[in-house]
MDTraj code that builds the backbone (N, CA, C; nanometers):
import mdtraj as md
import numpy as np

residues = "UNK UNK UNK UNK UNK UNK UNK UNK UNK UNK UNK UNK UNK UNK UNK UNK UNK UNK UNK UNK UNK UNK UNK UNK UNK UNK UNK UNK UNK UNK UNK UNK UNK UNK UNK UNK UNK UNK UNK UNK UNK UNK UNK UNK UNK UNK UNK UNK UNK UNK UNK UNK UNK UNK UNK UNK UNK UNK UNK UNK UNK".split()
xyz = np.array([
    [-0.4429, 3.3549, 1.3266],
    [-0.5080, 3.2245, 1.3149],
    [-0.4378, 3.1257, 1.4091],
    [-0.4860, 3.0616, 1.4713],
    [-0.4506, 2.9262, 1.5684],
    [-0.3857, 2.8866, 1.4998],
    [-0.2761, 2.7839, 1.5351],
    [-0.2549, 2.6387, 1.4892],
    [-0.3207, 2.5575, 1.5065],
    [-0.3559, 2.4583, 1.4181],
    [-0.4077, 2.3536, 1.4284],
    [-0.3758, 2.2669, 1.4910],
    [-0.3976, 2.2195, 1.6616],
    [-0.3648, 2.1001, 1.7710],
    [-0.3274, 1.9642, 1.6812],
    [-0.2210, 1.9447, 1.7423],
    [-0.1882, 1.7560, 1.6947],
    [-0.2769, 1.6879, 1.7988],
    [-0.3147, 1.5776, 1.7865],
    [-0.3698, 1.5038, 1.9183],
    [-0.2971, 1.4235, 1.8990],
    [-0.2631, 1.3005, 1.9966],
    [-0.2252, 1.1665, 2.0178],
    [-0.3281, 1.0558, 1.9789],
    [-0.3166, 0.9436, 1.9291],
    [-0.4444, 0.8430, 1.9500],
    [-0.4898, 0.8582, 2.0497],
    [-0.4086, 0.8573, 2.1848],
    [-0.4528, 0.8227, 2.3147],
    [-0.5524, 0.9384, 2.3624],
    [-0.5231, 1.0670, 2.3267],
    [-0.6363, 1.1857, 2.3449],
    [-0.7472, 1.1979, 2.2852],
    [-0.7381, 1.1066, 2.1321],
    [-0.8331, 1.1200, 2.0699],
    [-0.9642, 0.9858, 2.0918],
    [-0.8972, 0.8717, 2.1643],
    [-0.9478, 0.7637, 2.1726],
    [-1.0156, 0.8064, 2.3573],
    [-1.0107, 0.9051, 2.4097],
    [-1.0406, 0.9520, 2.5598],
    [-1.1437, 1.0146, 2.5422],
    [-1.1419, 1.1478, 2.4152],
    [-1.2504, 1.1734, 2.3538],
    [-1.3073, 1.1707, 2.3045],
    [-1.3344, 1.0287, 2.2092],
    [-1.4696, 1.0078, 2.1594],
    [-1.5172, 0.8806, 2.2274],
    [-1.4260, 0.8423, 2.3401],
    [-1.4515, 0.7228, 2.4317],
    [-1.5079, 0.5757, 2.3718],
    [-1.4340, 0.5301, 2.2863],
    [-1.3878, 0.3961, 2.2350],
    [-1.2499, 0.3507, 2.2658],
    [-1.2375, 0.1653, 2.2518],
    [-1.1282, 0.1455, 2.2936],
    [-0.9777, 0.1615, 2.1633],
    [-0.8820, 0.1723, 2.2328],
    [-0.7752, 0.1329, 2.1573],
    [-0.8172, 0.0858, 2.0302],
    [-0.8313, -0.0812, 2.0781],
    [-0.8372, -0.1891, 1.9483],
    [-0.9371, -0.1379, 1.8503],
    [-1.0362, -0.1003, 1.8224],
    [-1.1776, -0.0397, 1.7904],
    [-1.1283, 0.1117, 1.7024],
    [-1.0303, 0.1596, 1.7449],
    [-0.9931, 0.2894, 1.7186],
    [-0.8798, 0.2695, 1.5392],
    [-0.8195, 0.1229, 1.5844],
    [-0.6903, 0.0581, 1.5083],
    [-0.7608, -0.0282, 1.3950],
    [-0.8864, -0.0880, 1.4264],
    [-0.9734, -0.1654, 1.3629],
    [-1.0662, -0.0248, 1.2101],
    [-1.0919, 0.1223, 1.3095],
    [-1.1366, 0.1587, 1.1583],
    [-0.9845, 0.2513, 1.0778],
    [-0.8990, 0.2437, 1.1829],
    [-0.8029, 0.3135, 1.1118],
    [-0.7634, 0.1988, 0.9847],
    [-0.7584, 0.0561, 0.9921],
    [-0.7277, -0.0021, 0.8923],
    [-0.8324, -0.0204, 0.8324],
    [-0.9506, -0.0142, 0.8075],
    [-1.0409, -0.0186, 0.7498],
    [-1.0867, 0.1223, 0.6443],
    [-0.9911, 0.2305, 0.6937],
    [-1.0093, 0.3739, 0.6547],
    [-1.1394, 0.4352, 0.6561],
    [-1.1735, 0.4161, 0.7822],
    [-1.3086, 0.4821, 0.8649],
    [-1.2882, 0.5759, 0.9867],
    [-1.1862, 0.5762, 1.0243],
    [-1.1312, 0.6543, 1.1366],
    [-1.0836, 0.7909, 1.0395],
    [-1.0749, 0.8981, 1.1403],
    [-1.0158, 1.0461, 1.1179],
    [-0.9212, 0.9638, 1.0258],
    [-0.8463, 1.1107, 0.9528],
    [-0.7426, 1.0949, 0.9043],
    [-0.6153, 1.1170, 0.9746],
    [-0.4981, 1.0605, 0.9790],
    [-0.3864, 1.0322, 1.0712],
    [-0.2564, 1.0752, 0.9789],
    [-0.1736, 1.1433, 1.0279],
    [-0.0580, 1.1751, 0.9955],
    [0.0400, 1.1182, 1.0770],
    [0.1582, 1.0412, 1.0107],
    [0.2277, 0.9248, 1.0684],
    [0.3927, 1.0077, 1.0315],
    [0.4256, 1.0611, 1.1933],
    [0.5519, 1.1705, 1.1697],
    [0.6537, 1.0727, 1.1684],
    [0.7675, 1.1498, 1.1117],
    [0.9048, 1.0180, 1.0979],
    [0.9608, 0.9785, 1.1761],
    [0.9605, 0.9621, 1.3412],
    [0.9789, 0.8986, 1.4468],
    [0.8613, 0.7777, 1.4712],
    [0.7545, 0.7808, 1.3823],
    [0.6711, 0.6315, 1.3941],
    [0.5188, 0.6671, 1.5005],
    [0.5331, 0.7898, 1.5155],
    [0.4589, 0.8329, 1.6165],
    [0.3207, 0.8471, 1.4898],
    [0.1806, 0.8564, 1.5913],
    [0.0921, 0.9174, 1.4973],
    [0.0153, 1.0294, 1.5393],
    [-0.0576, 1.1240, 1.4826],
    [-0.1427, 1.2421, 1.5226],
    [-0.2550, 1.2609, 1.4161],
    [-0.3437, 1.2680, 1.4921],
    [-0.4540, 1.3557, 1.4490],
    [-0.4654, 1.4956, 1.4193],
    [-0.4844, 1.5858, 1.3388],
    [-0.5234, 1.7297, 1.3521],
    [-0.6411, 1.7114, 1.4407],
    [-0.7030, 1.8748, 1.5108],
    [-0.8498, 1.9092, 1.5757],
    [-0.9060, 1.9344, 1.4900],
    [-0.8407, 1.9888, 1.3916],
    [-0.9511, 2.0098, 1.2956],
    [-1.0218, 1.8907, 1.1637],
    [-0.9533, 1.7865, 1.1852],
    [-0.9667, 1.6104, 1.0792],
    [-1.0914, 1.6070, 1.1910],
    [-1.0218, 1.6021, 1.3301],
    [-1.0847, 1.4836, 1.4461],
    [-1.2822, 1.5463, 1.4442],
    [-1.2629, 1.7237, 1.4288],
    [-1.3833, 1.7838, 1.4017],
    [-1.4821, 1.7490, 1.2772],
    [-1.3896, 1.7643, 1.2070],
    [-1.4328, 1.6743, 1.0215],
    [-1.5045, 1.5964, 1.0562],
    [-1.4459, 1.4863, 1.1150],
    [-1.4663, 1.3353, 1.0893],
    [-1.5734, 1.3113, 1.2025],
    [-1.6059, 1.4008, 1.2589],
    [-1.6988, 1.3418, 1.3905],
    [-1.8736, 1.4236, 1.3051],
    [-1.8360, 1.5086, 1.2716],
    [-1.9357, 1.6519, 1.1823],
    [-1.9859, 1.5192, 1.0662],
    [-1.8826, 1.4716, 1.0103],
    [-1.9521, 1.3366, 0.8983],
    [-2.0659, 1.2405, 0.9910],
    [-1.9822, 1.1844, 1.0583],
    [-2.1024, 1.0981, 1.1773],
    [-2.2363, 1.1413, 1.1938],
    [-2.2056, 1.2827, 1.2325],
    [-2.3557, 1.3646, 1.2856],
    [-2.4570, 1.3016, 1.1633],
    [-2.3833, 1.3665, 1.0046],
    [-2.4649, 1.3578, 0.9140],
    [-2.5168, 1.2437, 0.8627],
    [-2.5071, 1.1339, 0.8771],
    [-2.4954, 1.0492, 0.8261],
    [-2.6087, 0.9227, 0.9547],
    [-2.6107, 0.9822, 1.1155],
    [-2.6468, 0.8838, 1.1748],
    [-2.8317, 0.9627, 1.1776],
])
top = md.Topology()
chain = top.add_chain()
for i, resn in enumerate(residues, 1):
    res = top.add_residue(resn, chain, resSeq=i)
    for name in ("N", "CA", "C"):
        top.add_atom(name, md.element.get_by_symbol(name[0]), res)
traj = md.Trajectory(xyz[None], top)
């Protein structure tokens, strides 16, 4: 079985092509993927949340 890819905001905000601010706006709103916040302050996405969370969109638009 694969591992599951970490992404960066910055990879994940390239590929679904929205900005930064917009990206930070549903993360506090808890509308964005889900984010894992490692103990250096850094944050990541799984591929497989970022897949989740885009698969919800489909359904829903």
């Amino acid at each position: 079985m694969a591992r599951d890819e970490m992404l960066t905001i910055s990879e994940v905000i390239e590929e679904i092509g929205v900005p930064l601010s917009t990206f930070h706006r549903w993360r506090q709103l808890r509308k964005g993927p889900k984010a894992i916040k490692l103990p250096n302050g850094s944050v990541r996405i799984r591929r497989s949340e970022l897949d989740r969370w885009i698969a919800t969109l489909e359904e829903t638009a």
